[in-house]
C-alpha positions as CSV (number, residue, x, y, z in Angstrom):
1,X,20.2,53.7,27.8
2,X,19.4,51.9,30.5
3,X,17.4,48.2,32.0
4,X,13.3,49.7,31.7
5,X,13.5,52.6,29.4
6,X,11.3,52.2,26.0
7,X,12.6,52.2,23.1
8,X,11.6,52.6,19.1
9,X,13.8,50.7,16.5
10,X,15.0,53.0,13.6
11,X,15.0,50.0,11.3
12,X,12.0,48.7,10.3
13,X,11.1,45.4,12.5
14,X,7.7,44.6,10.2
15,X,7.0,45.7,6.7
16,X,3.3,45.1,7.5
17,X,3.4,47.7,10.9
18,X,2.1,51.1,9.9
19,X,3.1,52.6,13.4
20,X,6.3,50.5,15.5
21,X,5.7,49.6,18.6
22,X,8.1,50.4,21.8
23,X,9.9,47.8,23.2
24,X,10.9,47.6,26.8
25,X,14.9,47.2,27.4
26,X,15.2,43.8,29.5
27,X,19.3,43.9,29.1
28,X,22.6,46.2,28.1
29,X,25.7,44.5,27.1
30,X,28.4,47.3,27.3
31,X,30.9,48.2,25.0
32,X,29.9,45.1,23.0
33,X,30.5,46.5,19.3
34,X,33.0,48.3,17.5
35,X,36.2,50.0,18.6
36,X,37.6,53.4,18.9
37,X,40.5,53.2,16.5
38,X,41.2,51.1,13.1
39,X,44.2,50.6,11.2
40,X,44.1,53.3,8.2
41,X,45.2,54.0,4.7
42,X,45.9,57.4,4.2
43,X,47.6,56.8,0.7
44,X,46.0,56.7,-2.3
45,X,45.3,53.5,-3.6
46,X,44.6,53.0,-7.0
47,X,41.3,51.3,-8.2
48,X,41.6,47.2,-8.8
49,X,45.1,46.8,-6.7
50,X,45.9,44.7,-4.0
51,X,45.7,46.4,-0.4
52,X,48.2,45.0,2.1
53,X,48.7,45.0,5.7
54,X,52.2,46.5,5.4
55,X,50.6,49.7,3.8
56,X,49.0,51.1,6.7
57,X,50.6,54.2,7.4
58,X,47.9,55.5,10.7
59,X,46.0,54.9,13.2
60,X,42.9,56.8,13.3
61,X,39.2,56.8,14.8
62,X,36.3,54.5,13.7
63,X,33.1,55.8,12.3
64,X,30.6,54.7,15.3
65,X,33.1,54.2,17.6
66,X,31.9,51.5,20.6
67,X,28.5,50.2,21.0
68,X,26.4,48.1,23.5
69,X,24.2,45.2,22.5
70,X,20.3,46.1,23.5
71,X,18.2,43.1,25.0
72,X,14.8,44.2,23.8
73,X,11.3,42.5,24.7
74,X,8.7,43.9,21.8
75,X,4.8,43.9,22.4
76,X,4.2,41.2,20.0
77,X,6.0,38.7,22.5
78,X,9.3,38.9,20.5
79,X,12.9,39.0,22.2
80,X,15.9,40.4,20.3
81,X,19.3,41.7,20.6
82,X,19.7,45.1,19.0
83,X,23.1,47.6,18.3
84,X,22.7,51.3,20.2
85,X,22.3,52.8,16.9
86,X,19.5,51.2,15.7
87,X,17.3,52.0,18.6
88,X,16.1,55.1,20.1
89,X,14.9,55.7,23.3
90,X,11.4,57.4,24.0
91,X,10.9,57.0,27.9
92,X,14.0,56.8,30.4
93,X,13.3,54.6,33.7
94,X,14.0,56.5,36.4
């Protein structure tokens, strides 16, 4: 994703919009969100007890990994960050 390409959100923007609108991508904050490993409990833990930070035991990979934030200028005049996953990209800039 890249500064010009136009994008669809995934999540709905307007309750009241039968068919989204493309946006226009004005910005692209790298690496903005997430991380690509997390602390982990392997263990089983049992239901209702106290998890603390002496039991981890790994270090493994996050679900979504790293994401960019997504400056995103919408038809109706509207400006708004977005995360990489909840936009999709219909038209790349050259």
């Amino acid at each position: 994703m890249k500064v010009g390409d136009l994008v669809l959100s995934v999540l709905p923007l307007d309750l009241t919009d039968e068919w989204p609108l493309p946006g226009l991508v004005i910005a692209v904050n790298r690496d903005y969100y997430g991380a690509r490993q997390a602390f982990k409990i392997y263990q089983d833990i049992p239901r209702g007890c106290c998890i603390r930070p002496n039991m981890v035991d790994g270090i493994g990979p996050t679900k979504d990994g790293i994401r960019d934030r997504v400056l995103v200028h919408w038809p109706d005049a509207e400006w708004s960050y977005h995360d990489s996953k909840d936009i999709e990209v219909i038209s790349e800039s050259r």
